[in-house]
N, C-alpha and C positions, 0 to 999 in steps of 0.2 A: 280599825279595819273596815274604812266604810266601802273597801269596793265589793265586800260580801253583799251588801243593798243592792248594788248595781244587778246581781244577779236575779232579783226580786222585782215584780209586780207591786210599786211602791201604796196603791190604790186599797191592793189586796190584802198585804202584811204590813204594814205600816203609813199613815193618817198621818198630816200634817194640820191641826185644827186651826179654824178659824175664830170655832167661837166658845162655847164653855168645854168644862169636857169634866164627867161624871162619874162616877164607878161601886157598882155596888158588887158584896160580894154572898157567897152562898143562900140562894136562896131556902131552897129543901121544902118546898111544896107549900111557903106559905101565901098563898095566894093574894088572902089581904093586906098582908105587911109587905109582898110587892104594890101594888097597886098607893097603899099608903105611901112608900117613901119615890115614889114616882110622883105625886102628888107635891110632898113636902118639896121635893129639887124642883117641884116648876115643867115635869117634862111633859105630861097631861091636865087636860080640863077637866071638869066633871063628866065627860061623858065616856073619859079612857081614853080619848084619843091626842095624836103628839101633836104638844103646841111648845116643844123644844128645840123648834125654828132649826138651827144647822152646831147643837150643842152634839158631841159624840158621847155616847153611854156606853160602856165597855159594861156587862157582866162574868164575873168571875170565875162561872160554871158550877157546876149541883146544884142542877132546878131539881132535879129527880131525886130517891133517898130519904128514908125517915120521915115518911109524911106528906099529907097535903096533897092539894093538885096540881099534878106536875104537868098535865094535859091542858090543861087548861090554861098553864103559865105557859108553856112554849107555843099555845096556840096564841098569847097576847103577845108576845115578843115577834114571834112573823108576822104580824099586824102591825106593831110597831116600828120594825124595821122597814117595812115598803115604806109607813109614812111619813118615818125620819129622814128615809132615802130622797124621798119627791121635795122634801123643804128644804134640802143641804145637807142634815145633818147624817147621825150612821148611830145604829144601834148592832153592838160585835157583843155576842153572847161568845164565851171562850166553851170548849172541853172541858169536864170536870174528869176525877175519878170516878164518881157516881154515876153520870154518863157511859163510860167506858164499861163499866161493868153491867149495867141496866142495859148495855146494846149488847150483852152478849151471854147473856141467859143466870147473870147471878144476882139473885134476887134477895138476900139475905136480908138488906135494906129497907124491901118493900112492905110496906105496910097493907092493912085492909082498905085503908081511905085511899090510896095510889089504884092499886084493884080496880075499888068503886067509881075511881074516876077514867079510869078508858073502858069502864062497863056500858052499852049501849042502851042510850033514855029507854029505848022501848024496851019491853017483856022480853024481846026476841034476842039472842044473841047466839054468836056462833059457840059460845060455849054452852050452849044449853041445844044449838041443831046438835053438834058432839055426841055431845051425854044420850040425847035421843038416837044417835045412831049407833050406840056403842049397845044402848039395850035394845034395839031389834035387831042386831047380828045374831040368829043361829048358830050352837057351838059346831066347832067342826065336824062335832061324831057323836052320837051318845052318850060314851063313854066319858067324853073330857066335862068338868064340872066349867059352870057359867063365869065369863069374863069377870073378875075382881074391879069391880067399879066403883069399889072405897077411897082412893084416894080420888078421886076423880071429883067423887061428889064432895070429899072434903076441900077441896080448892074453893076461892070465892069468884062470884061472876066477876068478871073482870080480867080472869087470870094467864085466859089465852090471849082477850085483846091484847093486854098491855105489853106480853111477850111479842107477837105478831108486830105492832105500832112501833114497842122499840129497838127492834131487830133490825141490822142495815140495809135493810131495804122494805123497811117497816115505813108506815105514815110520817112517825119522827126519827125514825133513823135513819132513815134515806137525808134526813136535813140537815138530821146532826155532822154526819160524815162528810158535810162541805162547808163543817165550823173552823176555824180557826185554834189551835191551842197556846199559841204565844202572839202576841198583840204588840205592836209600837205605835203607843201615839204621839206626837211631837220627843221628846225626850224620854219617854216614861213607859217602860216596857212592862205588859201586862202575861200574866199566867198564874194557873189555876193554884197548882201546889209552890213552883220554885223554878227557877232554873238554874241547873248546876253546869258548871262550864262545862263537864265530859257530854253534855252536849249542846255547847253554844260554839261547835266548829264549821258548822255550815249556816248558809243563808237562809231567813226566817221561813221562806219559800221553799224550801229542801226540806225544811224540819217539818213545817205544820203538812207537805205534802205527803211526805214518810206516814206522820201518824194517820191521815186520814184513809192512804192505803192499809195499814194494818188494821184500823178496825172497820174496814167494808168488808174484812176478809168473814164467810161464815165460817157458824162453828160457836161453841163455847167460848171463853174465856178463857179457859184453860189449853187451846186447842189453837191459837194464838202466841206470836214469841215472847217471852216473857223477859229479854234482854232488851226487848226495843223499845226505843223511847215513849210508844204509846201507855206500855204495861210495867215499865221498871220501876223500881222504889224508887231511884235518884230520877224518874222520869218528871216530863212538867207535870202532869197527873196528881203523883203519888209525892214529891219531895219537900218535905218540912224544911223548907228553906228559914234558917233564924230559931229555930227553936230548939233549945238550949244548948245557943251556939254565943259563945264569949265575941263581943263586937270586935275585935282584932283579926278574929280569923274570918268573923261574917264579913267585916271590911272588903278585906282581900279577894275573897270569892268573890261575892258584887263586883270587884273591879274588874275580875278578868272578861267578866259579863257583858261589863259596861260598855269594854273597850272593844267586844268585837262587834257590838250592833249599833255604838256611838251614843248610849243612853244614859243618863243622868241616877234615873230611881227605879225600884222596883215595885211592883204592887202586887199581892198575891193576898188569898185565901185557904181555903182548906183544911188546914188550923185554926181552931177557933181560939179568941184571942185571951181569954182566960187562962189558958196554956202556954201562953208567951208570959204573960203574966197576971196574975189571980186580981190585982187591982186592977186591973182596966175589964174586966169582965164588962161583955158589951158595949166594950170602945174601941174602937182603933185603935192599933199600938205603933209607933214608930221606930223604929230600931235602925243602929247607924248613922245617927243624924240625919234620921229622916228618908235616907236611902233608900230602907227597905219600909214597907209600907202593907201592916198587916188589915185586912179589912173583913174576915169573918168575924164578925162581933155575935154571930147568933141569933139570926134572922127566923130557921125552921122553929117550929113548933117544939122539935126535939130537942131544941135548947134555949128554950125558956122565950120563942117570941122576938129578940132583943135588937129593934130596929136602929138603924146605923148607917150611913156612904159617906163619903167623900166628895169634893170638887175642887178642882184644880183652879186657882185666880191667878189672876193674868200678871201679878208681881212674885208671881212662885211659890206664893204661898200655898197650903194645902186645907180649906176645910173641911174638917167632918161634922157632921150634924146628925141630931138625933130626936126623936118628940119631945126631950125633955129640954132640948138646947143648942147648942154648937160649940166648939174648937177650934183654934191654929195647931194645926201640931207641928 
């Protein structure tokens, strides 16, 4: 069905490369194991900046969640991305789930390091002007006893920025919300969890539009539709695409996939790949003959560290590589 493209901004949802083309997946706040395996691919020099000439790096989505600096990472990737853009090439950070939740007030995930990192260098911070102005309100009347200012002081500094910054129309959620969540580069269609055909009936332009409107919308999380593609289980977000699904019936699916965006393979994350399968813990798994293409190997902190990407060569083959080595898969 390639005249669903026709309806699509080919620039915007789907890349046609010229030159390598990269993909890593979940990060989760590890600052250094980005920076390491950005190194390892060739994409930066020593000083962090892209000398990955017009290579396209796709990220998988969950920089935020379980750790680490997550501010810090999306402040290098819009670094990245301007100086990918001005050499050819393109740097497409996808949607995560962790994303989607971090923009809309559920923090379950967040750690104290997350906190400390959109805490401001200085002494000063608006969560401590707060605190300061919550204890020089006067109660309304004698009678009522003084503002309960326990949980308040229990929060750690950092706790209003990082709500504030990732909120959509926060410092990073203002940037997030004009991220993409499904990706095509040459044949090889990129998203965070999965994508299941109940919604690969519209052009990738319709879909990634949908989602970005539903999460500019304010409000909770909860407060948000929980049928739409941005929040549903079977959404790209949330869908274990492959996993512990019999290759006959994963086949099938992939194909109906295939066929309405005209794509070869799939590559996703979000699943970390021990869970596809306990032997490849910390590798890429490939599943389908290569079709689908699992790439959380376990990057965060919260799962042990376990650096890992991919790169596409130019006879179709697919490496991954890792500190200790590399793969055809």
């Amino acid at each position: 069905m390639a005249h669903l493209e026709a309806m699509n901004t080919p620039e915007t949802f789907r890349v046609n490369p010229t030159g390598r083309v990269v993909a890593i997946g979940d990060i989760h706040g590890n600052e250094a194991g980005f920076r390491q395996l950005l190194r390892m691919a060739g994409l930066v020099n020593s000083a962090g900046d892209w000398v990955g000439a017009n290579t396209v790096l796709v990220m998988n989505g969950d920089i935020v969640g379980r750790g680490g600096n997550p501010r810090r990472i999306y402040a290098t990737i819009r670094r990245l991305s301007r100086q990918a853009l001005s050499a050819g090439g393109r740097l497409e950070l996808l949607l995560g789930n962790h994303e989607a939740l971090s923009m809309h007030d559920i923090h379950n995930y967040t750690t104290l390091q997350e906190y400390q990192d959109f805490a401001p260098a200085t002494s000063w911070s608006f969560d401590q002007m707060l605190r300061e102005a919550y204890e020089d309100l006067p109660a309304p009347n004698p009678s009522d006893s003084p503002l309960d200012l326990s949980q308040l002081h229990a929060e750690p500094l950092g706790w209003i920025e990082l709500r504030r910054a990732m909120s959509p129309t926060g410092m990073v959620g203002r940037w997030l919300c004009q991220r993409n969540s499904v990706f095509v580069v040459g044949r090889t269609l990129f998203v965070h969890g999965g994508l299941h055909p109940k919604w690969a009936t519209a052009p990738l332009g319709d879909l990634n539009r949908s989602i970005r409107e539903e999460l500019s919308k304010h409000g909770t999380y909860f407060d948000l539709n929980p049928k739409h593609a941005a929040l549903a289980e079977d959404g790209p977000h949330w869908y274990r695409i492959g996993h512990k699904r019999p290759d006959d019936a994963l086949k099938v699916e992939l194909e109906e996939v295939f066929n309405t965006y005209s794509v070869d393979r799939m590559v996703v994350g979000h699943t970390p790949t021990y869970l596809h399968d306990p032997r490849r813990t910390g590798r890429v798994v490939s599943k389908a003959n290569g079709r689908l293409l699992c790439i959380d190997v376990g990057i965060g902190q919260a799962y042990g560290a376990r650096l890992g990407a991919i790169e596409f060569l130019p006879n179709g083959n697919v490496r991954a590589f890792y500190p200790d080595g590399e793969e055809t898969l």
